[in-house]
C-alpha positions as CSV (number, residue, x, y, z in Angstrom):
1,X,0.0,0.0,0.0
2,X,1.4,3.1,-1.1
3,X,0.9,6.7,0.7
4,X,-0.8,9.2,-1.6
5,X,0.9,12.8,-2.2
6,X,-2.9,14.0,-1.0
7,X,-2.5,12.2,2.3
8,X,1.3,12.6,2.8
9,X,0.4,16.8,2.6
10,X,-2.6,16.5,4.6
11,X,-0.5,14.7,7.5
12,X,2.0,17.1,7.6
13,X,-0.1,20.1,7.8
14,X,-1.6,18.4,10.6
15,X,-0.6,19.1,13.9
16,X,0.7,15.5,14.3
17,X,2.4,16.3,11.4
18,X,4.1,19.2,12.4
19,X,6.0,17.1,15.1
20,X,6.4,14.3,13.4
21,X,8.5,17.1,10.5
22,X,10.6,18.2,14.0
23,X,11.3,15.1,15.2
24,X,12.7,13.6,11.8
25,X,14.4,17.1,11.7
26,X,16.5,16.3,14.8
27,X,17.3,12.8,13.7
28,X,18.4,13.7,10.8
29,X,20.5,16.8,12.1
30,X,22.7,14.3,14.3
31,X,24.2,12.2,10.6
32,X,23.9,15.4,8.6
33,X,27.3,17.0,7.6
34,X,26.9,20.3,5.9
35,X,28.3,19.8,2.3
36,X,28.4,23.2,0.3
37,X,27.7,23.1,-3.1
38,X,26.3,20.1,-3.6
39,X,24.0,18.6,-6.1
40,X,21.1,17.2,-3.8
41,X,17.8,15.1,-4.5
42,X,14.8,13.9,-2.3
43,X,13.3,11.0,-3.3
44,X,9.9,9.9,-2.0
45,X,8.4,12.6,0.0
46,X,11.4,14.9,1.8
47,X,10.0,18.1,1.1
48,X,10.3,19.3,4.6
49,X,13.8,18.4,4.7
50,X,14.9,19.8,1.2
51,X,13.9,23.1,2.2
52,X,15.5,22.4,5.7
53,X,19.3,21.1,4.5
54,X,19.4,22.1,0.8
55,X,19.9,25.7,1.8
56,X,23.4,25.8,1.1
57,X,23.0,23.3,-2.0
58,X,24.1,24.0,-5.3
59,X,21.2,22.5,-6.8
60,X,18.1,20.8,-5.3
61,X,15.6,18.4,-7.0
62,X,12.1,16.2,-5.4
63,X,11.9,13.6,-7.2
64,X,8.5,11.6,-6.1
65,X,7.5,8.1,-7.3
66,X,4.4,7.7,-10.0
67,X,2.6,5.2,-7.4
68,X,2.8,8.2,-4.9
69,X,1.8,11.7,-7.4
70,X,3.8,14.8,-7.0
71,X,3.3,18.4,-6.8
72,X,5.1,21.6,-7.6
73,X,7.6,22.7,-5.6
74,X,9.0,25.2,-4.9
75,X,6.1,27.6,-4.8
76,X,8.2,29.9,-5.7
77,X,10.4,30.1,-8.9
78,X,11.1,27.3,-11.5
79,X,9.8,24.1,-10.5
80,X,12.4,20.8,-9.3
81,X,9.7,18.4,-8.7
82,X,9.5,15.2,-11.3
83,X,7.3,12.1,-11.8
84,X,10.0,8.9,-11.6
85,X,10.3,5.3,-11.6
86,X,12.6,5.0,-8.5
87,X,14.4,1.9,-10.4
88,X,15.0,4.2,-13.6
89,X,16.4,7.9,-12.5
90,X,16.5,10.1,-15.0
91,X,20.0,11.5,-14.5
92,X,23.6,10.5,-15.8
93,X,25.7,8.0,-13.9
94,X,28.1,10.0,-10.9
95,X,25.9,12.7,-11.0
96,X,24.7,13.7,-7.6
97,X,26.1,14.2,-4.4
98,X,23.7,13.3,-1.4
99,X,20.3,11.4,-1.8
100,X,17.8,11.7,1.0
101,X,15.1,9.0,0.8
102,X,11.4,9.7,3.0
103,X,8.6,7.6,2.5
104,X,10.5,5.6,-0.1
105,X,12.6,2.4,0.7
106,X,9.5,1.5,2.6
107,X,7.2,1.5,-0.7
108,X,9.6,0.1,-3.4
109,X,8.6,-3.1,-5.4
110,X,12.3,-4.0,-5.4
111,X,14.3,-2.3,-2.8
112,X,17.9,-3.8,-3.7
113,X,17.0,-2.7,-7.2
114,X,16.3,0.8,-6.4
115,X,19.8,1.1,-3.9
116,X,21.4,0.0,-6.8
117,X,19.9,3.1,-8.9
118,X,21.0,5.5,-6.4
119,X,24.3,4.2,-6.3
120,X,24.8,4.6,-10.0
121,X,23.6,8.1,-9.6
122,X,26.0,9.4,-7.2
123,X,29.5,10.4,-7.2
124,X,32.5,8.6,-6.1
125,X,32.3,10.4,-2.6
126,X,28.4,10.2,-2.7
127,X,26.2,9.7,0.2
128,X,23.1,8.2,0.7
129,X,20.5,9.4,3.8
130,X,17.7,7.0,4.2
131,X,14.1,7.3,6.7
132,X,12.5,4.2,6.9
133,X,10.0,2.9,9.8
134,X,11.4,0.7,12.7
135,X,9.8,-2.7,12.7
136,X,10.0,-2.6,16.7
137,X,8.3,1.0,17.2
138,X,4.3,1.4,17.3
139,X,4.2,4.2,14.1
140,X,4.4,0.9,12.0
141,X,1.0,-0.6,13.7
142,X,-0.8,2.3,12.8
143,X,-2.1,3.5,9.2
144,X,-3.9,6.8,10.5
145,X,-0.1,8.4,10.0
146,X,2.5,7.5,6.2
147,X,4.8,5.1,8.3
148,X,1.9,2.6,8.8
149,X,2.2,1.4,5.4
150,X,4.9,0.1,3.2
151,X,7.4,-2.1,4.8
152,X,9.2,-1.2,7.8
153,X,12.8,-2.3,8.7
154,X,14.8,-3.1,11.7
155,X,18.5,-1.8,11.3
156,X,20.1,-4.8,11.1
157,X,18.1,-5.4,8.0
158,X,18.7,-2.4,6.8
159,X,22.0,-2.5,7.0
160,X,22.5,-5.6,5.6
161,X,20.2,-4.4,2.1
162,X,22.5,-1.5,2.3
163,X,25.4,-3.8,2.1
164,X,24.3,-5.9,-0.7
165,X,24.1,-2.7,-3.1
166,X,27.6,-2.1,-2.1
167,X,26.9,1.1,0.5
168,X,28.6,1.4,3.5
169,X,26.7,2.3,6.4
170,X,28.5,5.1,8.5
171,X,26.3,7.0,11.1
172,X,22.7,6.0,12.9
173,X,19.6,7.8,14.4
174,X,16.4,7.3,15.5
175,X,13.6,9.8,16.0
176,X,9.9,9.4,17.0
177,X,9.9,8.2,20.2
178,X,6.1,9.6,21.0
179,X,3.2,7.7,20.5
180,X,0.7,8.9,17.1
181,X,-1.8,9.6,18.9
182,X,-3.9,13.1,17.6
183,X,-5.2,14.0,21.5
184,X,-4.2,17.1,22.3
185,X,-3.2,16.0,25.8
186,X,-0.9,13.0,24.5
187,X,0.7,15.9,22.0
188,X,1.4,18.1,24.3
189,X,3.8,15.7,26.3
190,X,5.7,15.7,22.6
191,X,8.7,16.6,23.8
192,X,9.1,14.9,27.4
193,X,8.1,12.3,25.1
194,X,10.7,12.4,22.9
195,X,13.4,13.3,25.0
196,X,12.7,10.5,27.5
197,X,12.4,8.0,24.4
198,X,15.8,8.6,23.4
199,X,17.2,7.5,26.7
200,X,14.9,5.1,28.1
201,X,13.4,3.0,24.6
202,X,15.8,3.8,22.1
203,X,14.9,0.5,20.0
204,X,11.1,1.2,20.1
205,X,11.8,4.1,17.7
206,X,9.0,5.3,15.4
207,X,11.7,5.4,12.5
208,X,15.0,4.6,11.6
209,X,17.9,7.1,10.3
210,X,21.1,6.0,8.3
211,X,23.8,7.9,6.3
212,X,25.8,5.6,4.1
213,X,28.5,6.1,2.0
214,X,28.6,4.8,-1.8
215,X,31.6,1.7,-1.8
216,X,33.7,1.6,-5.0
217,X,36.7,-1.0,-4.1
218,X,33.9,-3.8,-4.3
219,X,33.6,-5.2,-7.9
220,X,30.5,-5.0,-9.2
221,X,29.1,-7.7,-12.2
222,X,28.4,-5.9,-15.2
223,X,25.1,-7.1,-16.7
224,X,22.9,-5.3,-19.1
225,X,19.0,-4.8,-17.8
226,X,16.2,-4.2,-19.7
227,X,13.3,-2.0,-18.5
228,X,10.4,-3.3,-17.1
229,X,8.3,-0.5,-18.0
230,X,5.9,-0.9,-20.8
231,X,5.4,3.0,-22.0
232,X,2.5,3.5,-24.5
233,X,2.0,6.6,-26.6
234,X,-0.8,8.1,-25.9
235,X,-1.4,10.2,-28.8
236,X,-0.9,7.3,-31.3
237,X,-4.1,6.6,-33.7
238,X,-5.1,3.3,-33.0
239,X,-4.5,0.8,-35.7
240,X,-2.9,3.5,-38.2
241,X,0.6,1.6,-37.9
242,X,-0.6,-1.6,-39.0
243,X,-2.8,0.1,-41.7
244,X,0.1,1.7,-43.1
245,X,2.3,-1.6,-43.3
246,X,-0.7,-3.1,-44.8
247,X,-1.2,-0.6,-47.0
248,X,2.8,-0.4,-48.3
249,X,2.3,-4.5,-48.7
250,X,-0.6,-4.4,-51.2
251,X,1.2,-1.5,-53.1
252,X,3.1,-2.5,-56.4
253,X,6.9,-1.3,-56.1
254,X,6.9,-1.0,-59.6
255,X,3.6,0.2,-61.2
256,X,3.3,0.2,-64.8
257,X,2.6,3.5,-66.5
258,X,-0.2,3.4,-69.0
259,X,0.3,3.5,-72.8
């Protein structure tokens, strides 16, 4: 089940929302090392976030799966938002710097496939920053918020994909130690919450955080695959290319002239 850009924007203008956004903020603050200039792309739903750490960026792209929808963004100036097939990126091999992945691992149809995308993507020094939802923390159990569907991960699994597409995991974090619960009273308590999560349950997490870095000593089989897309035009008449090749067959190559 995938989460819909309609319900991903309507939970985070939500005041549930809101902290979930803060809580992932300072999770992902603890792995983040400011990199200047760099060529940077969301993929999934990291909104939020791009606006957050792609201040200093050279160049910042969303780039949100066709299951999920996208919209434009920024609101202001030219738009960096695309429709993609997370196993097909539409860029050029070494190309970008830092990937940031939100509401995305958890929702692929072939998660080793789509790592092994994003490594082809990013540059010898590239980095990888990944969100997924902890199989051990209650967020997963519950579909009223986006980390209640797709399929969550502990980090030893993670890891261990993340090994397999030749990334090396260097930094961890963890961040949504309150319960999703929308009652006032419950939210409130957000940040005694969260702080006494992060010392007293740290492995009940709501999600899981990881920054890995792309590994090129490891040889890699070359092997040439095809895409498992099937793209039809749209605009094409129906039945005017086999009319045409019918037509062409019936025709004489050399017609007689009269007389």
């Amino acid at each position: 089940m995938h989460s819909d850009i309609v319900d991903l924007r309507s939970f985070y203008a939500s005041p549930l929302g809101r902290l979930t956004e803060r809580s992932i903020t300072m999770a992902l603050s603890s792995i983040w090392a400011q990199v200047p200039n760099e060529r940077l792309v969301g993929l999934g739903y990291a909104l939020p976030w791009l606006e957050r750490f792609g201040a200093d960026a050279e160049r910042v792209f969303a780039f949100m799966p066709a299951t999920q929808g996208a919209v434009i963004w920024p609101a202001t100036g030219p738009a960096a938002t695309a429709l993609v097939f997370d196993e097909e990126l539409p860029l050029m091999d070494s190309s970008v710097d830092r990937m940031l992945l939100v509401h995305s691992l958890e929702h692929a149809e072939n998660p080793r496939e789509t790592l092994n995308e994003i490594w082809r993507v990013l540059s010898p020094a590239g980095r990888v920053v990944i969100v997924v939802p902890n199989r051990r923390g209650v967020w997963a159990r519950f579909e009223h918020t986006p980390f209640g569907t797709g399929r969550p991960y502990s980090r030893g699994q993670l890891g261990e994909l993340l090994r397999e597409a030749n990334f090396t995991p260097a930094a961890w974090s963890d961040g949504l130690f309150f319960p999703p619960s929308r009652r006032r009273f419950m939210m409130r308590l957000h940040g005694l919450l969260e702080s006494g999560g992060r010392r007293l349950w740290p492995i009940f997490s709501g999600v899981i955080a990881v920054e890995a870095q792309k590994r090129l000593y490891q040889g890699i089989p070359v092997a040439q695959r095809a895409s498992r897309r099937v793209f039809v035009p749209v605009l094409s008449p129906q039945g005017a290319p086999s009319l045409g090749m019918r037509f062409v067959a019936n025709s004489d190559p050399n017609p007689k002239r009269p007389g």
